[in-house]
C-alpha positions as CSV (number, residue, x, y, z in Angstrom):
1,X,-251.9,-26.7,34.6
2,X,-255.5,-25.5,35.4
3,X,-255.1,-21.7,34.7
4,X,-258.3,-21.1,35.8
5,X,-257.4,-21.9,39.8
6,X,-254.9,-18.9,39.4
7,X,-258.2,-16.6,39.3
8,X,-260.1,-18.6,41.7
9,X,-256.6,-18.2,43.6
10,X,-255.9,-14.7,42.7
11,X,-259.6,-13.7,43.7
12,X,-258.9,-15.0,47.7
13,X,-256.1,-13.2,47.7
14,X,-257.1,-10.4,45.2
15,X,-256.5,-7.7,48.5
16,X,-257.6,-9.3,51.4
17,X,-260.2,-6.1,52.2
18,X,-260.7,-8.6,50.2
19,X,-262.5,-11.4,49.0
20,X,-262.8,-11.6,52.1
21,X,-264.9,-9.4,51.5
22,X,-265.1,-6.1,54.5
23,X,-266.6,-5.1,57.6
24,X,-269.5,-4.8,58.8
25,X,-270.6,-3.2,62.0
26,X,-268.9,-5.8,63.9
27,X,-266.1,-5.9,62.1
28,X,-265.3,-2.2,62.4
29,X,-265.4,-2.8,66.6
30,X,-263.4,-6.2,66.4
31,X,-260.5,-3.9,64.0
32,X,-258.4,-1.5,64.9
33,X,-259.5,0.5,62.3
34,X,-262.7,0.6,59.8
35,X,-261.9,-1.1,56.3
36,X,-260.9,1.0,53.7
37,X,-263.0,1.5,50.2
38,X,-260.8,1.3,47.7
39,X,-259.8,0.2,44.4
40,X,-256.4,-1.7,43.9
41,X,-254.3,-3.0,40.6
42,X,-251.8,-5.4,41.0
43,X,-249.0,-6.4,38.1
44,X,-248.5,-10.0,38.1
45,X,-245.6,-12.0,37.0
46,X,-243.8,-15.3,37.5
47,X,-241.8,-15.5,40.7
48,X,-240.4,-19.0,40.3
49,X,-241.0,-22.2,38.4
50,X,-239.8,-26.1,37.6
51,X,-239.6,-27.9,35.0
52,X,-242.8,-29.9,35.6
53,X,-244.9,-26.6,35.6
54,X,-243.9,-26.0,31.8
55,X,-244.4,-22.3,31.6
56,X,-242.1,-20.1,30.1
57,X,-243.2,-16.7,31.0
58,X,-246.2,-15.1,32.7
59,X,-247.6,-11.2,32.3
60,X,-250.9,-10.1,33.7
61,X,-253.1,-8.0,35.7
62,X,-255.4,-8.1,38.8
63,X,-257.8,-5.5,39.3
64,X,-260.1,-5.6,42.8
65,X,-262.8,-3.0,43.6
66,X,-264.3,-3.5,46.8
67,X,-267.1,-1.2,48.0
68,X,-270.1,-0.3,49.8
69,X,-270.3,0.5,54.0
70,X,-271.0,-0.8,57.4
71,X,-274.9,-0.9,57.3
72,X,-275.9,-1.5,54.1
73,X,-272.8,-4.3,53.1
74,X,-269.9,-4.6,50.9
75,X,-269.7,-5.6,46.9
76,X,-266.4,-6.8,46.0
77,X,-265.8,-6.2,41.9
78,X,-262.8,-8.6,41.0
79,X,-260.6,-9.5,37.2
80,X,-257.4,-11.2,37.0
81,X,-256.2,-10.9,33.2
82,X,-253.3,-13.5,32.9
83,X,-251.0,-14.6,29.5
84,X,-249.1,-17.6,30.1
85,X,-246.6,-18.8,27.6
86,X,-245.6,-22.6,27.6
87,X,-242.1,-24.2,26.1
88,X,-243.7,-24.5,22.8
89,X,-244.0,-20.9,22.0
90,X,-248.3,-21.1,22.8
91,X,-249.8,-18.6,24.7
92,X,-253.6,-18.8,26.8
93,X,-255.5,-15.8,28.0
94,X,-258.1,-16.5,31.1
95,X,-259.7,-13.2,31.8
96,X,-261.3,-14.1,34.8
97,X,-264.3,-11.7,36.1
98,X,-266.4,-12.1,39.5
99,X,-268.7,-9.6,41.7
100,X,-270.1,-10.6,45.3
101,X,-272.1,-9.5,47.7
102,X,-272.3,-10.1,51.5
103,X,-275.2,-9.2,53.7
104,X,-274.0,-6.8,56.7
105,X,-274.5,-9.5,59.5
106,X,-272.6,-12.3,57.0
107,X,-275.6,-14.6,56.5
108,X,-276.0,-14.4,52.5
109,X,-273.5,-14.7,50.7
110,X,-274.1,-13.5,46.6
111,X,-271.8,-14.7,43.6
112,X,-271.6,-14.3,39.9
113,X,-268.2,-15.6,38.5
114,X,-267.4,-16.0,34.5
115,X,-263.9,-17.1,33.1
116,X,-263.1,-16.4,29.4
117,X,-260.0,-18.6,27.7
118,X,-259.3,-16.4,24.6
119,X,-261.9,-14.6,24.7
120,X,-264.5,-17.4,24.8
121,X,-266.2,-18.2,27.3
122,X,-265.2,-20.9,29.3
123,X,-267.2,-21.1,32.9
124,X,-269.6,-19.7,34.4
125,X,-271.1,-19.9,38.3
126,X,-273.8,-18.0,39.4
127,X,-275.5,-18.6,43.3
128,X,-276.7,-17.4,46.7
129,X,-275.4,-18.8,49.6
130,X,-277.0,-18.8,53.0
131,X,-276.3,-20.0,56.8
132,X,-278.8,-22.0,58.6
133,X,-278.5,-24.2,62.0
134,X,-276.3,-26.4,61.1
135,X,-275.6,-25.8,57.1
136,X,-275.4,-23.6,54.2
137,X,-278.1,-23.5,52.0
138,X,-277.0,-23.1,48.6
139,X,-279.0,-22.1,45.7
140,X,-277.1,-22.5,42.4
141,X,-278.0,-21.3,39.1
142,X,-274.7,-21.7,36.8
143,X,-273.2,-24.2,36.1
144,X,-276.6,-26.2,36.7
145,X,-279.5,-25.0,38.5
146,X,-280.1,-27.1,41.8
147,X,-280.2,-26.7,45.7
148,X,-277.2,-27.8,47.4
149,X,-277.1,-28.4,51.5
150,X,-273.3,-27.9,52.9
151,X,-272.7,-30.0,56.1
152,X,-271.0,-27.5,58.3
153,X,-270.5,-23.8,59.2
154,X,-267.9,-22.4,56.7
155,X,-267.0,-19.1,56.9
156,X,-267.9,-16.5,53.8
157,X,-265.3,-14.2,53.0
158,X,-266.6,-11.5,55.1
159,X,-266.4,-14.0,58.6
160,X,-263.0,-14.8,57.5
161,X,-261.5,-11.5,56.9
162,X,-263.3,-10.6,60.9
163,X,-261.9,-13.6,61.8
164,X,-258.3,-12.7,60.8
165,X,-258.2,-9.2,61.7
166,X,-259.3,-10.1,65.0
167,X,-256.6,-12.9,65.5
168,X,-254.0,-11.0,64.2
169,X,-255.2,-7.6,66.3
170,X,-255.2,-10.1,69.4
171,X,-251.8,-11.5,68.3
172,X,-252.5,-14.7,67.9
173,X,-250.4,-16.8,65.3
174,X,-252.6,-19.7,63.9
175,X,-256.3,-19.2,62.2
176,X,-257.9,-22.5,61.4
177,X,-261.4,-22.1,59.1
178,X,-263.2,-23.9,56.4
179,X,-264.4,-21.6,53.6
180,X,-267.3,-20.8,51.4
181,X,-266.2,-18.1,48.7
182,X,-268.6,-19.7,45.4
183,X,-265.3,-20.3,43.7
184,X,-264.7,-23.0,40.9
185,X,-267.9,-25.1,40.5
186,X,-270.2,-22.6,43.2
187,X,-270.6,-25.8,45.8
188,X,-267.1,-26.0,47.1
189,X,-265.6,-25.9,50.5
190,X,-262.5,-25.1,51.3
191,X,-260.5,-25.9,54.2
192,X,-257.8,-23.3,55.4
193,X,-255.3,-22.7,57.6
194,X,-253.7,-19.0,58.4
195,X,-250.3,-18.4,59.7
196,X,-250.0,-14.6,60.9
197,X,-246.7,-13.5,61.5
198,X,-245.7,-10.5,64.3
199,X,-247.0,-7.0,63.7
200,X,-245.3,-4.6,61.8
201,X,-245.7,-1.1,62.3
202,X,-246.3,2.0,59.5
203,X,-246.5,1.5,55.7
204,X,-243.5,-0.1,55.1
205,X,-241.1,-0.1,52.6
206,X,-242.3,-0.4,49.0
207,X,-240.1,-2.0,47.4
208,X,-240.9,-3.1,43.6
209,X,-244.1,-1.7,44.3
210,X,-245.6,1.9,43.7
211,X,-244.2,4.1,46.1
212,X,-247.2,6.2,45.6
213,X,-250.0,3.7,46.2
214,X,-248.2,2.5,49.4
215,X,-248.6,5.5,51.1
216,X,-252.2,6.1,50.0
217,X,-253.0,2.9,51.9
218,X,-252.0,5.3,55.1
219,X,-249.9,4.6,58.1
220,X,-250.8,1.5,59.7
221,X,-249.9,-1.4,60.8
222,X,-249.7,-4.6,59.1
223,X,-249.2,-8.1,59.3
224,X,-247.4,-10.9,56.8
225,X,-249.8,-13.6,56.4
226,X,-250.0,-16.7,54.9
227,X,-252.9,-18.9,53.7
228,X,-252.5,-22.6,52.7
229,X,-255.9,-23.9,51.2
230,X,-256.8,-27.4,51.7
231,X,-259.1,-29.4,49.4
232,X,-262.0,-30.9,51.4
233,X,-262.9,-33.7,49.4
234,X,-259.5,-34.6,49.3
235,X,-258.6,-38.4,50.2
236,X,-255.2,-37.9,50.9
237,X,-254.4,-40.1,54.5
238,X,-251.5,-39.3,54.8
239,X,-249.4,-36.0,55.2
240,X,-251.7,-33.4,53.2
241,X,-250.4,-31.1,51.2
242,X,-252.2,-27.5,50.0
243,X,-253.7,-26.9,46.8
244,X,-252.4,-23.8,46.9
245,X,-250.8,-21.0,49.3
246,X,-251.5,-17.3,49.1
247,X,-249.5,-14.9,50.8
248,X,-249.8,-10.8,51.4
249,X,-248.9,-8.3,53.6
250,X,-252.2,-7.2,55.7
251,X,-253.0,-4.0,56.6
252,X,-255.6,-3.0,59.7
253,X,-257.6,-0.9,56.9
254,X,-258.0,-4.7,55.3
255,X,-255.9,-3.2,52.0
256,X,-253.3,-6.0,51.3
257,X,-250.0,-5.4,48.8
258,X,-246.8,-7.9,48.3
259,X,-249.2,-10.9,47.1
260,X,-247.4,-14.2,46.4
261,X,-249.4,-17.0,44.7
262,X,-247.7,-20.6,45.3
263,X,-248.6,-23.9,43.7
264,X,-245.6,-26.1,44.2
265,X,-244.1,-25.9,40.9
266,X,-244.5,-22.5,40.4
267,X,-245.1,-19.0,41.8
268,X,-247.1,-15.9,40.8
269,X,-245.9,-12.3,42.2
270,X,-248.5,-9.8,42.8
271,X,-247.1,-5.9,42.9
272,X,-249.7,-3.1,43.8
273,X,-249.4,-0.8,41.0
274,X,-252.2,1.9,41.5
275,X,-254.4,2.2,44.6
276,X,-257.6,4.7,44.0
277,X,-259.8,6.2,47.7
278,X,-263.3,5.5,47.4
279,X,-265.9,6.8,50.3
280,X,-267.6,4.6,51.7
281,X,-271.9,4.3,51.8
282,X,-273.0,6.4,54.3
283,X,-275.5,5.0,57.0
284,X,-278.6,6.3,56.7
285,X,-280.0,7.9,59.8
């Protein structure tokens, strides 16, 4: 088990305003409504496991900060805190901190991401991302210091988020997109595939979540989506299966509660606990 993909994980998901990172002034035209500053906690605990998985017990916290405004860009401030108890009594902490930038027209792309295993530190990945023709022109600093050319036109989290508001605003089911987020070693693509489910209107119940801090998210609608993530350098011919799936309930503002973290043998749940306004950076006239 590879605790560290939880955070990687945890930080697409982390509240899909999200590390997928937030409007821009396109954004806010393609959306129903402009995306929401905010900071948002989310308890996490183990939904389901096997045998295989070997974990007896899981207790955490997901803390995701995302602000800035439509002219100037958007910062996203991300930890995922996670104990996770095996059969044999052992415990591992991964305290997993990142911070990002994205430019307001979503061509640079800023990472710093550092993952501590009890309290040492473990990983770190630090890099700057940027679209040309035909590519992304990467230049990495941590782990190793090198420039990097990505075949392609992945999507930073920013595009993706614009991308799936707009599908799902359009009512459209399916979002296909590879992905650029700086995650595990800073030079990976992801491929992905979003299934958006029919719009639901208002706040919605709460559930085992903060009554509280789902109505501070406001009355609007939302949409259950899912997110399988597909490894690119994968060599799999046959039927592939995800590294992982993420799913959430998404809201128009971009805030995202109910998170649900799947890797096959087992299954992280993600309850918003506390949800905190922040105003948003003014445009400067």
């Amino acid at each position: 088990m590879n605790i560290t993909r939880l955070g990687v994980a945890a930080a697409r998901t982390g509240a899909t305003a999200v590390v997928l990172g937030a409007a821009l002034s396109g954004a806010a035209q393609a959306a129903p409504t402009e995306l929401l500053t905010h900071r948002a906690v989310y308890d996490l605990s183990l939904a389901e496991t096997s045998q295989a998985a070997g974990i007896s017990g899981v207790s955490g916290r997901m803390v995701y900060e995302f602000t800035g405004g439509p002219c100037e860009g958007y910062s996203v401030a991300f930890r995922f805190v996670i104990q996770v108890s095996d059969e044999r009594g052992q415990t591992r902490v991964t305290d997993l901190q990142t911070s990002s930038f994205e430019d307001p027209a979503s061509k640079a792309f800023q990472f710093l991401s550092k993952t501590y295993v009890n309290r040492k530190l473990s990983e770190e990945t630090r890099g700057r991302a940027e679209h040309a023709d035909d590519h992304i022109a990467l230049d990495l600093k941590k782990p190793d210091e090198r420039e990097v050319r990505l075949s392609g036109t992945a999507l930073f989290p920013t595009e993706h988020l614009r991308r799936l508001l707009e599908a799902a605003d359009k009512g459209e089911t399916i979002l296909v997109a590879d992905l650029f987020d700086g995650s595990e070693t800073g030079d990976k693509v992801y491929e992905t595939t979003s299934v958006i489910g029919a719009r639901r209107d208002g706040p919605g119940s709460p559930g085992e979540e903060d009554a509280g801090a789902v109505a501070k998210i406001g009355d609007h609608p939302h949409w259950p989506v899912t997110i399988a993530y597909f490894d690119s350098e994968s060599e799999d011919t046959g039927e592939r299966m995800p590294a992982y799936q993420l799913g959430f309930l998404l809201y128009d503002n971009g805030v995202s509660r109910r998170l649900k973290l799947d890797y096959g043998d087992f299954e992280l749940r993600g309850n918003l606990s506390d949800l905190t306004l922040i105003d948003p950076v003014t445009c400067k006239q």
